[in-house]
N, C-alpha and C positions, 0 to 999 in steps of 0.2 A: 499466405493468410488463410487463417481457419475462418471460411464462412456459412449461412447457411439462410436461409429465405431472402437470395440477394436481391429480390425483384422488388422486397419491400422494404430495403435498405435507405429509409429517406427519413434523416433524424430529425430535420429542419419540418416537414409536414406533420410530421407526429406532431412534434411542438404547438405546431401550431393548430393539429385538429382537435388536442387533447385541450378539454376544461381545466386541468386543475394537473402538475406534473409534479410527483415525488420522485427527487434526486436519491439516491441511496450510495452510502458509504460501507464499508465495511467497520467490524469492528478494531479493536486498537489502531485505528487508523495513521496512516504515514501518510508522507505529502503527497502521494499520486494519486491518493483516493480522494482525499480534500480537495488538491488543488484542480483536476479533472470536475470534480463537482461544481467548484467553483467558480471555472472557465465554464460552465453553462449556465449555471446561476446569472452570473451577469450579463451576459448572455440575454437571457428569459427578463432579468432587469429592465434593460435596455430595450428591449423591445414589447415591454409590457405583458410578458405572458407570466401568468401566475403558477408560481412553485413555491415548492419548499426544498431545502437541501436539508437531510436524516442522519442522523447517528446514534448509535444506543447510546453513546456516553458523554456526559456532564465535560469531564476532564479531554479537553481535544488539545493537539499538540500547540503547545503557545506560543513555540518559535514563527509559524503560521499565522498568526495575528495581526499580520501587516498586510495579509491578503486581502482586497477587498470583497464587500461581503461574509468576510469570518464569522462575523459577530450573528449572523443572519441564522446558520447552522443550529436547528434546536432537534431537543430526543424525545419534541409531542409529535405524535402524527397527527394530520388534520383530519377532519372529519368525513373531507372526500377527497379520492383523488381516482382518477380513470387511466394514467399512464405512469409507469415508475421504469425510472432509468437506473440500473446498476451500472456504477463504473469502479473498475479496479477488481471486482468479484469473482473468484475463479467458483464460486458456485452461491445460491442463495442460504445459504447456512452460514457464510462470514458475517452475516448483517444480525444475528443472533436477535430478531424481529420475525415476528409471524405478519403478513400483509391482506388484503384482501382477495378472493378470489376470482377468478376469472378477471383480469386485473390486465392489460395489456400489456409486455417487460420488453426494454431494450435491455440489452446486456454488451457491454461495452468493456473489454480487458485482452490483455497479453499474458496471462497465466499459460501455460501450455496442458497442464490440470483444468481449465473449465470444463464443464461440461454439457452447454451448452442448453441452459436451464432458460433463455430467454423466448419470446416469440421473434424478436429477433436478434441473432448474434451476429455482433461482430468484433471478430477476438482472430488475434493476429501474434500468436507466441515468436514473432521474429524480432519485435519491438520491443526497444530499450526501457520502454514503459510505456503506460496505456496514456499518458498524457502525449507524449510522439504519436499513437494512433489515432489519439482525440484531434489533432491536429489536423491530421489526413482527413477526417471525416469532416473537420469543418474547411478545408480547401476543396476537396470532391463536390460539396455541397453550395458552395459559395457564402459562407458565411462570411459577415462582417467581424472582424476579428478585430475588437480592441483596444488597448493599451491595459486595460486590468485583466482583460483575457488572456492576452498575451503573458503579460509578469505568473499569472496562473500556471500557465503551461510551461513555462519555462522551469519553475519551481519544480514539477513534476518531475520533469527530464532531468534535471539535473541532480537532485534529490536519489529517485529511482535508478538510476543508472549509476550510483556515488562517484558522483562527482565525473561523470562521461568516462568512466573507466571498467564497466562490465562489458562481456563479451562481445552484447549484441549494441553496442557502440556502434554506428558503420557513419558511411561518406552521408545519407541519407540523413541522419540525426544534426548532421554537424548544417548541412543545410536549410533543416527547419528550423535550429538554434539561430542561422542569421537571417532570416526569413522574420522572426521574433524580433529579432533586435534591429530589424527596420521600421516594425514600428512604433520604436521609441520608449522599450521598455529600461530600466535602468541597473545593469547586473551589480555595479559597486554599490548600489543600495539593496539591490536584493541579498546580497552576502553580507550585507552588513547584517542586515535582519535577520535571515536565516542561521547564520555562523556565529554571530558576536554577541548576543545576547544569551549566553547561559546562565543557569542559577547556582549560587553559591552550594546549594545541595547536593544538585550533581556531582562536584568535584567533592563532596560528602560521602554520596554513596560508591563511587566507581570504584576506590581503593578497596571496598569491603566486596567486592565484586570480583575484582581482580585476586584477590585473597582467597579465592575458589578455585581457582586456575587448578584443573589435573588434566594430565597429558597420558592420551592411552595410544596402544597400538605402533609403539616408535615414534611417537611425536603426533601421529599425522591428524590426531583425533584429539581436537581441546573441549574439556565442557567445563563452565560458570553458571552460576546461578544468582538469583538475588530473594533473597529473603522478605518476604512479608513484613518485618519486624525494622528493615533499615529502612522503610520505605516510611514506616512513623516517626522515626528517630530521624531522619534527616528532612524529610518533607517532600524530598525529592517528585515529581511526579515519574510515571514507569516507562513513558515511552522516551522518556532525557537519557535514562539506561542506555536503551536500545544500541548506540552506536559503540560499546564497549566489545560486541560480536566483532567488528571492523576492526578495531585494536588489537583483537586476540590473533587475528586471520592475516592480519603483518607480520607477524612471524614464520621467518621462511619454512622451516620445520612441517608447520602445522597448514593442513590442506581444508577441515573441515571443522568447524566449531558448530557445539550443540551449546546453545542456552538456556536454562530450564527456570521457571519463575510459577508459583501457586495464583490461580483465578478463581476464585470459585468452588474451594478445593476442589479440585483438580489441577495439573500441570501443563502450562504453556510451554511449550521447543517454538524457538526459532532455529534454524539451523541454516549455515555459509561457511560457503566452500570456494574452491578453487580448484581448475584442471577438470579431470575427467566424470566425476563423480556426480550422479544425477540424483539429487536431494531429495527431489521432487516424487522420485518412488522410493525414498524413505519414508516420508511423510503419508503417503498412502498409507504405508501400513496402519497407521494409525487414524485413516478417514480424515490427512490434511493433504495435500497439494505447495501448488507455486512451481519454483522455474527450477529447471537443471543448479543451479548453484545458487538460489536463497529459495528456501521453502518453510512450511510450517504445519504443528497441529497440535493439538489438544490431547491429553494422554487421560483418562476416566483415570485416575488413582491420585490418591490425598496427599503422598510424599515423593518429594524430586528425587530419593534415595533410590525408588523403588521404577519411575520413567526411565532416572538415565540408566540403570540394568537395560530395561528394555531395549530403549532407542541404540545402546552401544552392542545388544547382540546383534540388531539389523545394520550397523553401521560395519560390523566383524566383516558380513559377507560381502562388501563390498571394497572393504580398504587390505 
């Protein structure tokens, strides 16, 4: 585990000496960054301490809407706040939010790209996701862990690790997974909600997505993208996309998929891989981060024509 001011390592005190706690999300958020939020949220709930859970964005993922607490998630910050907890963040530039200063940070994630921007960190790159770390840190500390904290966490781990099937899967994971499910969370309804609720849209947009498909370098390098323009026409929200990377990356052939999509003009890369290939100092080059096999970043240029050049010259030197 990456750690560092361990003497002040007490999340539980923080909590509880801070007046007023902003939770922080990253931006395009996935379920590890929600559902960790969430698993203290309720948390702070249940024992009456006053928070808020942050996001810049309106649009959060709706498959997630049976978490309790969801609805709670707003993009005002209040007017005061003395402690803010990052989780999921491998640095404070993903929360794409300026905060107050001299402002007290926990910083809580398994990026192996943090940088260790908190007062204090605790980030453990061995972790199948920071919801498995969020886990530890409420066992080490004795928290009460329950039943919607738990469904939280789970969601996390199993989400971020897709489906318990990334590398750093180990025996450890699979025992905090039943450790969950003692107390009394319900996984046939968590899959129902998380899995079986999609939008007519998505299966709108995905074929015009898949219709990008080019295959460089012998296969081993796929890139898609999606258009500003289907995302009006079908209604699709952007992060339902998202799991089309996953579709591409089942293809024995193909080791690395790059996905490019307009924010802001400028272009978004997510990028996943498989085998040896560390993503994660791809993504540098462009001032983004994440894990050896799923990373990401932001490219300053107006067309994806002109990113995937880039990202597939830095992808040349290593495939």
């Amino acid at each position: 585990m990456k750690t560092k001011n361990i003497e002040k390592q007490n999340i539980k005190d923080s909590l509880k000496e801070a007046r007023y706690t902003l939770i922080v999300t990253h931006t395009n958020p996935d379920a590890d960054t929600i559902s960790c939020a969430l698993a203290l949220s309720n948390y702070c709930y249940e024992h009456k301490i006053k928070h808020k859970v942050f996001n810049t964005q309106k649009d959060l993922p709706r498959e997630l809407n049976f978490l309790n607490k969801f609805d709670k998630i707003t993009n005002q910050l209040p007017k005061f706040y003395d402690l803010i907890i990052y989780v999921d963040c491998a640095n404070r530039y993903r929360v794409k939010q300026e905060f107050k200063n001299d402002i007290k940070i926990i910083n809580i994630d398994h990026h192996q790209s943090n940088d260790f921007f908190g007062d204090i960190n605790i980030v453990d790159d061995t972790k199948a996701s920071t919801a498995e770390l969020l886990y530890e840190i409420f066992e080490k500390e004795n928290f009460t862990i329950s039943k919607d904290m738990a469904t939280c966490l789970y969601v996390g781990i199993y989400d971020d690790s897709i489906a318990f099937t990334t590398p750093r899967v180990d025996q450890r994971t699979f025992q905090i997974l039943d450790k969950l499910l003692s107390l009394g969370i319900n996984p046939s309804y968590i899959a129902e909600n998380l899995l079986q609720r999609d939008s007519l849209a998505k299966y709108r947009a995905i074929p015009k997505i898949l219709n990008t498909l080019e295959l460089h370098f012998e296969g081993k390098v796929a890139t898609i993208y999606l258009k500003p323009k289907w995302i009006e026409q079908t209604g699709v929200g952007v992060q339902e996309c998202d799991e089309v990377v996953d579709m591409i990356l089942k293809i024995s052939i193909v080791q690395i998929v790059a996905y490019f999509r307009k924010v802001d003009n400028k272009v978004r890369v997510s990028l996943r891989g498989k085998g040896r290939y560390d993503l994660s100092d791809i993504a540098s080059n462009f001032n983004g981060g994440g894990h050896k096999n799923a990373a990401g970043c932001t490219i300053d240029v107006s067309k994806v024509k002109e990113a995937k050049k880039m990202v597939l010259n830095k992808l040349n030197i290593q495939v």
